[in-house]
C-alpha positions as CSV (number, residue, x, y, z in Angstrom):
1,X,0.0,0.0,0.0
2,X,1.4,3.3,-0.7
3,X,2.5,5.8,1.6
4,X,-0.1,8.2,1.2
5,X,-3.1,6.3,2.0
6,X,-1.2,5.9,5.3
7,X,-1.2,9.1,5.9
8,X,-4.5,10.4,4.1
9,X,-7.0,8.2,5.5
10,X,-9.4,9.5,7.4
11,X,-9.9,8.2,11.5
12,X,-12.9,6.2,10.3
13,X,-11.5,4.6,7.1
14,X,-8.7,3.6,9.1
15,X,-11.3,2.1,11.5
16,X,-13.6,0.2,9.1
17,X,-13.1,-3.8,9.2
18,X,-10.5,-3.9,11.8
19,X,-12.2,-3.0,15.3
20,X,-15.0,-3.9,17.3
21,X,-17.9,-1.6,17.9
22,X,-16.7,-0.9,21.4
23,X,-12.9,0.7,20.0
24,X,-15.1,2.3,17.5
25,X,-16.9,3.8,20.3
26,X,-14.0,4.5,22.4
27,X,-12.4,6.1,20.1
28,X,-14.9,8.2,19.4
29,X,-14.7,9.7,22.9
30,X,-13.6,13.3,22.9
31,X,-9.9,11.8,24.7
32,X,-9.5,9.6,21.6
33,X,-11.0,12.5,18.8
34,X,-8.2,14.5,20.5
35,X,-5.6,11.9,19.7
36,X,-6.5,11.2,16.5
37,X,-6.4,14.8,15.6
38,X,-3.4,15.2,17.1
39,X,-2.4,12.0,14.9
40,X,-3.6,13.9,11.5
41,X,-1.5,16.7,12.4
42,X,1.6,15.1,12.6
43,X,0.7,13.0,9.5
44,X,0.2,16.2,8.1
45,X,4.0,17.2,9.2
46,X,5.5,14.3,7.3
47,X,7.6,14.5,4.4
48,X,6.3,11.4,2.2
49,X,8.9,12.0,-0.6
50,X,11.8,11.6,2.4
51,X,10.0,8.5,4.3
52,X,12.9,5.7,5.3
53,X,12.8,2.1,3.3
54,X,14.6,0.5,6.1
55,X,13.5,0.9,9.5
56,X,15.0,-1.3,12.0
57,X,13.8,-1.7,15.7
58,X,15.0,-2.1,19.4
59,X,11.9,-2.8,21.4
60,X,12.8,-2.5,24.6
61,X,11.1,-2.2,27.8
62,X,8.5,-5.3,27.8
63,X,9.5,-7.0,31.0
64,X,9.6,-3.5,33.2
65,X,5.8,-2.9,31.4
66,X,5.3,-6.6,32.7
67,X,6.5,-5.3,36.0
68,X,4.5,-2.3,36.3
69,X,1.3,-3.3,34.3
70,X,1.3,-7.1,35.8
71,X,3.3,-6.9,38.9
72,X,1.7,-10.6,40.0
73,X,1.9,-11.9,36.4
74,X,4.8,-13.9,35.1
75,X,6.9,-11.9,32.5
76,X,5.7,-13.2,29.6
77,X,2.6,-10.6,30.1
78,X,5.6,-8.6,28.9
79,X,6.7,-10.5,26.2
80,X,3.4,-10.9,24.6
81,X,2.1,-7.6,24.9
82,X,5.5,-6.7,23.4
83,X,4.9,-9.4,20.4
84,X,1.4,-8.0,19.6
85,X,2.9,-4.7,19.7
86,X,5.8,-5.9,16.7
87,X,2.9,-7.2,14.6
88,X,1.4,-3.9,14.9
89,X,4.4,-2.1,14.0
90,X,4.8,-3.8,10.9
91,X,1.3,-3.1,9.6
92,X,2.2,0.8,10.3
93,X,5.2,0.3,8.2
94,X,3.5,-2.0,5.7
95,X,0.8,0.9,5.2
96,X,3.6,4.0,5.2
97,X,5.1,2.5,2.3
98,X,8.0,1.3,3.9
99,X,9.8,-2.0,2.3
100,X,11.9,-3.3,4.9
101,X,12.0,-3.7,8.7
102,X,14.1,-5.5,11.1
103,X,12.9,-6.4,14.7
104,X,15.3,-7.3,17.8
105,X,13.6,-9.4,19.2
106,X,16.5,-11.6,21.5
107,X,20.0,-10.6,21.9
108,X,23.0,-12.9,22.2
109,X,23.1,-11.6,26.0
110,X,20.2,-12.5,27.2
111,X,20.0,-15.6,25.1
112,X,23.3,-16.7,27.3
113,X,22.5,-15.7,30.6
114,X,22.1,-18.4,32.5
115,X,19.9,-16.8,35.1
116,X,17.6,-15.1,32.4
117,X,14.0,-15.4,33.9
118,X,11.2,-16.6,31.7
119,X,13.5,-17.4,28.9
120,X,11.9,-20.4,27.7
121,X,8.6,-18.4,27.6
122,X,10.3,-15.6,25.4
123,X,11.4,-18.1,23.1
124,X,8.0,-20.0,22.8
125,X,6.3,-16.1,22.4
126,X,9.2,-15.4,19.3
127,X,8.5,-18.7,17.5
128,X,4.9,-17.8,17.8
129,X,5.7,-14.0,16.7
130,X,7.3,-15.4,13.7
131,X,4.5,-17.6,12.7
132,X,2.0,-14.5,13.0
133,X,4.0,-12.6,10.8
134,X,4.8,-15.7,8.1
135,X,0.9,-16.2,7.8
136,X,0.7,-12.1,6.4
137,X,0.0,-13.5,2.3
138,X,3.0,-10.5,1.6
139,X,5.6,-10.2,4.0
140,X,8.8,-12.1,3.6
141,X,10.0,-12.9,6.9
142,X,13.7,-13.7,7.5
143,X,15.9,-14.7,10.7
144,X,19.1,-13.1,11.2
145,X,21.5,-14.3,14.0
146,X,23.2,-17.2,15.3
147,X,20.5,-19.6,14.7
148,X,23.0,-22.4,16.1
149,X,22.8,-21.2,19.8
150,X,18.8,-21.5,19.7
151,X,17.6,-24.7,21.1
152,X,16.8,-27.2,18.1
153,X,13.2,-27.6,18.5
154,X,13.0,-23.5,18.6
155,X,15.4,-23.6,15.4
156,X,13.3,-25.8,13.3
157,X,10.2,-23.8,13.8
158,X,11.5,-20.5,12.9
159,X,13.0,-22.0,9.6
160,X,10.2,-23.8,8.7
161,X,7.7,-21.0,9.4
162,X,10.2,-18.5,7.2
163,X,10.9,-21.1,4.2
164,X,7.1,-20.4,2.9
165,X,8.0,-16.8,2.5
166,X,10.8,-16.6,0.5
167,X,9.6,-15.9,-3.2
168,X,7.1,-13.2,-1.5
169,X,7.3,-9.9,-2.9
170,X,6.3,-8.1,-0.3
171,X,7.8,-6.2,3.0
172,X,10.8,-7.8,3.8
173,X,10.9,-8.1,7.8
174,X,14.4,-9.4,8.9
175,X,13.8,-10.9,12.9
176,X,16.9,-10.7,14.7
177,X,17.0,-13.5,17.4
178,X,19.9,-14.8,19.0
179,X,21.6,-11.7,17.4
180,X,24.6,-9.5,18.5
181,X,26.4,-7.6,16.6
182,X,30.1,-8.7,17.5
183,X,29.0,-12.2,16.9
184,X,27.5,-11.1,13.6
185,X,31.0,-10.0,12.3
186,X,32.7,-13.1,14.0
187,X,30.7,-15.0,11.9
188,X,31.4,-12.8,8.6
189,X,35.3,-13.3,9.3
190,X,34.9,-16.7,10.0
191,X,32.6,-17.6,6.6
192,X,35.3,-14.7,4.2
193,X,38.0,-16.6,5.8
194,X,36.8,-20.3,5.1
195,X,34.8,-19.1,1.2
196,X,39.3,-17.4,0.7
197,X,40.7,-20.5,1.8
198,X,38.2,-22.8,0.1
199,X,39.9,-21.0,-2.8
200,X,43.2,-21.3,-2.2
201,X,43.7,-17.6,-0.9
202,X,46.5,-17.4,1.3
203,X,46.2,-15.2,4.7
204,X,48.7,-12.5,3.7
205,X,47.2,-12.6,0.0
206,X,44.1,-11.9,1.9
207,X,45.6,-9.4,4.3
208,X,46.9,-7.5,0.8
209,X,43.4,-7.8,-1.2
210,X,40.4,-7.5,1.4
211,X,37.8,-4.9,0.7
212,X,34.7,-3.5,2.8
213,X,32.3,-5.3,0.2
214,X,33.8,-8.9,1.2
215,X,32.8,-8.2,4.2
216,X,29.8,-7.0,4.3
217,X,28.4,-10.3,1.4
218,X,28.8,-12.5,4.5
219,X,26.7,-10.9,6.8
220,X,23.6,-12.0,8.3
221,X,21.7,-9.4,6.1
222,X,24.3,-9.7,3.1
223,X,22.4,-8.4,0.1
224,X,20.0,-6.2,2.1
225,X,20.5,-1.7,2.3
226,X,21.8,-0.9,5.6
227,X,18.9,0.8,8.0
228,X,17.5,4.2,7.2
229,X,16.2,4.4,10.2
230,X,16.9,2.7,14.0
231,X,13.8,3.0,16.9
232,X,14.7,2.8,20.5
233,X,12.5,2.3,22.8
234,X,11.6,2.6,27.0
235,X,14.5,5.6,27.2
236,X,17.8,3.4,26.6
237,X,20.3,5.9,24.5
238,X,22.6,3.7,23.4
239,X,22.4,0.8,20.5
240,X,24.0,-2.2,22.4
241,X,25.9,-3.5,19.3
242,X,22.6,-4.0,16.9
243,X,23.9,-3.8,13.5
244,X,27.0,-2.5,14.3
245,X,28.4,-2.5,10.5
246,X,25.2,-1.8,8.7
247,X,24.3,1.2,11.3
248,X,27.3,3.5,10.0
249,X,24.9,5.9,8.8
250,X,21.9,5.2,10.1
251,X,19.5,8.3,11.6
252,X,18.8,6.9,15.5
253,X,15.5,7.6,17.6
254,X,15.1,7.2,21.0
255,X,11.7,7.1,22.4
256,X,10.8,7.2,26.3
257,X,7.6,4.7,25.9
258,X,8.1,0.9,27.1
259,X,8.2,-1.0,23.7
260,X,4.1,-2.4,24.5
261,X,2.9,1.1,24.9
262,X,4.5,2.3,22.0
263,X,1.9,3.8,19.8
264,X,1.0,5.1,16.5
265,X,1.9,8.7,17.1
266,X,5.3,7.9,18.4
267,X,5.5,6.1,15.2
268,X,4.7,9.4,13.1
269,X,6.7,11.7,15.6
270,X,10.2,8.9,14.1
271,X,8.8,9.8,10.7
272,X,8.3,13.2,11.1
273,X,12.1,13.4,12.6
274,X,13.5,11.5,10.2
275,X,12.4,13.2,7.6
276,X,13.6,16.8,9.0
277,X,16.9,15.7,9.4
278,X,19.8,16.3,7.2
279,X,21.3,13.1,5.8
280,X,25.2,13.7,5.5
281,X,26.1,9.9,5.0
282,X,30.1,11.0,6.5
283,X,30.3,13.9,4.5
């Protein structure tokens, strides 16, 4: 769908064939015509011909929300509200026109913590988050990360659920699980070093001849354009290593909302500064 029927449909259109009478209703509530004109005017702030094609997300924050909006509730309150919230996400960016996303959804960190609560319940909420968004009839959906520190049985679902997707034409939505960026180049260096020696290439011949493009072919997301554009979410200002090569000149957001209460208009206000900002790519 095209960018500007993201942005020129009206509240109601937006509505029709997706909610219930009661968030109909609701909505219709002074608080929630307030919003939505609030919405409109950013919208209206936009610059479509300057939208990002790649916008890559760290949603952070779902087990303090689970904390605070579930305090007797396991953490996986968290990690679902948090799921439901990526499959919204992607609809925004599906309808804005926007081609390709990538979601964090499970760092190398926390996938090797040996203390990390709930961890099997995040991993059974991610293979169920993957499945959602493998059953859009458009979206291609692709893992990137070290697939071989996943348990098997987690493994095997996530590549069968993506292997139905991959002659779709439409959004591409890269999941990063099990990802971390210094084990992302590790494993570039180690696949260049075994595809040069699988050739014949000796190390210093190597040493003599190696050039940024070799590198970045053996990337998880090798053949992909870097990120236009990378969300953080629940405060965090720093980027904890995602995408560390293909971030170079990426435009970064940081938004004070936990990742579950992230909403529409804090979707539009990354738009809307995005596309005010000068892109000098290290010039």
């Amino acid at each position: 769908m095209p960018a500007k029927s993201f942005f020129s449909k009206t509240p109601l259109a937006r509505w029709a064939g997706s909610d219930t009478l009661h968030d109909v209703v609701d909505r219709l509530h002074p608080k929630g015509l307030l919003y939505r004109s609030y919405e409109g005017r950013l919208g209206a702030e936009i610059d479509r011909s300057r939208l990002p094609q790649h916008v890559a997300v760290m949603a952070d924050g779902n087990r303090r929300w689970a904390r605070l909006n579930a305090p007797n509730q396991p953490l996986v309150v968290g990690y679902r509200a948090g799921a439901d919230k990526l499959l919204e996400f992607c609809r925004w960016c599906d309808e804005a026109g926007i081609s390709r996303v990538t979601l964090w959804v499970l760092s190398t960190d926390n996938l090797q913590r040996a203390d990390s609560e709930g961890l099997d319940d995040l991993l059974g909420v991610i293979a169920d988050l993957v499945d959602e968004l493998a059953a859009h009839p458009g979206w291609r959906v692709q893992i990137v990360g070290a697939m071989d520190l996943l348990p098997s049985p987690i493994a095997e679902r996530l590549t069968k659920a993506t292997a139905a997707t991959e002659n779709r034409t439409g959004m591409h939505v890269n999941v990063a699980v099990s990802y971390g960026g210094r084990h992302e180049l590790r494993d570039a260096f180690r696949s260049l070093l075994a595809d040069e020696a699988a050739k014949g290439t000796t190390l210093a011949e190597l040493a003599n001849t190696l050039e940024i493009e070799q590198i970045a072919d053996h990337l998880y997301t090798k053949g992909q354009p870097d990120p236009d554009l990378i969300i953080r979410t629940s405060g965090e200002q720093r980027v904890s290593g995602f995408l560390i090569w293909q971030s170079v000149h990426s435009e970064l957001y940081f938004c004070e909302a936990l990742w579950p209460d992230f909403r529409r208009v804090d979707f539009l206000r990354a738009l809307r500064s995005f596309t005010q900002r000068e892109r000098r790519f290290g010039r």
